[in-house]
Every structure is written in structure tokens, then in C-alpha cells.
N, C-alpha and C positions, 0 to 999 in steps of 0.2 A: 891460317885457318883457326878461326877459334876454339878454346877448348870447352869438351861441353859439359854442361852443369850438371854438378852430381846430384845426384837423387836426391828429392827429399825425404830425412828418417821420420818415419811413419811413429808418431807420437800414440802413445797411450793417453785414454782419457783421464782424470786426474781421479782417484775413487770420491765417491759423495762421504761425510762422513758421518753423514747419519743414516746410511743405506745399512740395514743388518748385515753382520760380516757373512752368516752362514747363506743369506740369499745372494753377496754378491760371489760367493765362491758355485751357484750355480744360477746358469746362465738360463735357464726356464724363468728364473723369480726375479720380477723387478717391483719393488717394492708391495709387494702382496697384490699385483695387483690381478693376478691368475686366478689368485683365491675366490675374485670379487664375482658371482654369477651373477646378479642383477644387471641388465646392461646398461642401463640409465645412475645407478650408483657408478659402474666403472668409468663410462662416460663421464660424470662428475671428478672424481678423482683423477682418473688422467689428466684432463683440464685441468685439477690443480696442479698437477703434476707440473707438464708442457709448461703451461704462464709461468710456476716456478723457478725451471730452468732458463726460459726465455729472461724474465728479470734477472738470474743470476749472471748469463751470459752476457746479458746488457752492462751490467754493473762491470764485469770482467773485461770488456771491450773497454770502458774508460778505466778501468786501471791501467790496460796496456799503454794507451794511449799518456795519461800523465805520464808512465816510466819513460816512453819512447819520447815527450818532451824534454823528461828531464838529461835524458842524456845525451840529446840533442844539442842541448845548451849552451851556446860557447865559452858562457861564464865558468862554467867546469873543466878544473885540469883533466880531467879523464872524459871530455868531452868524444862519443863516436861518431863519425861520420854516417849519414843515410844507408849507405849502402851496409855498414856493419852492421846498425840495427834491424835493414831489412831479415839481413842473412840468421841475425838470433831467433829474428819472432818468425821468421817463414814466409816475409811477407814481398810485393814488387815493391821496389823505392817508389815509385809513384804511391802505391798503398801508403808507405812509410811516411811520405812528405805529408800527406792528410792526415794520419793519425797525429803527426807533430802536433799541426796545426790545431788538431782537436784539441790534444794533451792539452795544449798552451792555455786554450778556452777556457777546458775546467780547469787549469792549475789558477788561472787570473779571475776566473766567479769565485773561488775557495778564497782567495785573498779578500774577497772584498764582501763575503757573506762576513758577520760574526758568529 
């Protein structure tokens, strides 16, 4: 019988570092945005917000991705196998195999942009 997979540990978000300390120590304030009574000004600023974070998280996804290229690599003495990097990033080997393949993408446009 197989043995079953341990749980995944429930990760904390990373903090922003430009989030005010004293609004990220309470959790009503996220970036003044409670303050903002106009709903068409809020509406605006969240938006920036959202796109903000979406590009950030965008950007974040290809960094994973190059990492998990590169350690993929079999040019590397400390090359890991699929499955070890699955188990770092959280993710299915199948996820893993695709992100490689991504990584690879941007690591070979980065080579050939100057």
C-alpha cells in the first residue's frame, strides 16, 4: 500500500515591502485602501493595485521557472531530478516538467536579447 502524502505546509505570503509596517500589523488596512470613501477613486486604486500584483506574480512565475530550468539541467553537478523540484516549489511533476520547459524558453530569449 502506498504511503500517503504528507500535507502541504501552508506557506505565508511573502510581506510587500512597501506595504506600511503599522497597516500590515493590522489586518483591516490594506494599503489605505479603507480610507478611500469615493467609490470610483477606490475602484481606481484597487485596479492599480490588482494589475500591480498580477504583473508582479507574472514576473514571479518566470523567475520560478528559470530556477526550476536551471536546476534541472543536466549540465550541473548538483543537477535535481523533476520530482525533487516538484516537492520544493509545491508543485505536480507534470507542473514541474512545463515550467522546465518554460524556464528554458526564457533562459534561451535572455541569451539571444543583448
Amino acid at each position: 500500500m502506498p504511503e500517503p502524502e504528507p500535507a502541504p505546509h501552508p506557506r505565508r505570503p511573502a510581506p510587500l515591502l512597501f506595504e506600511p509596517a503599522a497597516a500590515a500589523e493590522d489586518a483591516e488596512h490594506f494599503f489605505d485602501l479603507e480610507s478611500i470613501s469615493d467609490p470610483r477613486e477606490l475602484l481606481s486604486r484597487s485596479t492599480e493595485l490588482a494589475l500591480a500584483f498580477q504583473a508582479a506574480a507574472d514576473r514571479a512565475v518566470e523567475y520560478q521557472a528559470m530556477a526550476a530550468a536551471q536546476l534541472a539541467d543536466p549540465k550541473r553537478f548538483d543537477k535535481l531530478p523533476d520530482a525533487a523540484i516538484a516537492d520544493r516549489a509545491e508543485w505536480t511533476e507534470d507542473y514541474t516538467r512545463r515550467m522546465i520547459a518554460f524556464g528554458k524558453q526564457l533562459i534561451e530569449q535572455s541569451a539571444e536579447t543583448p
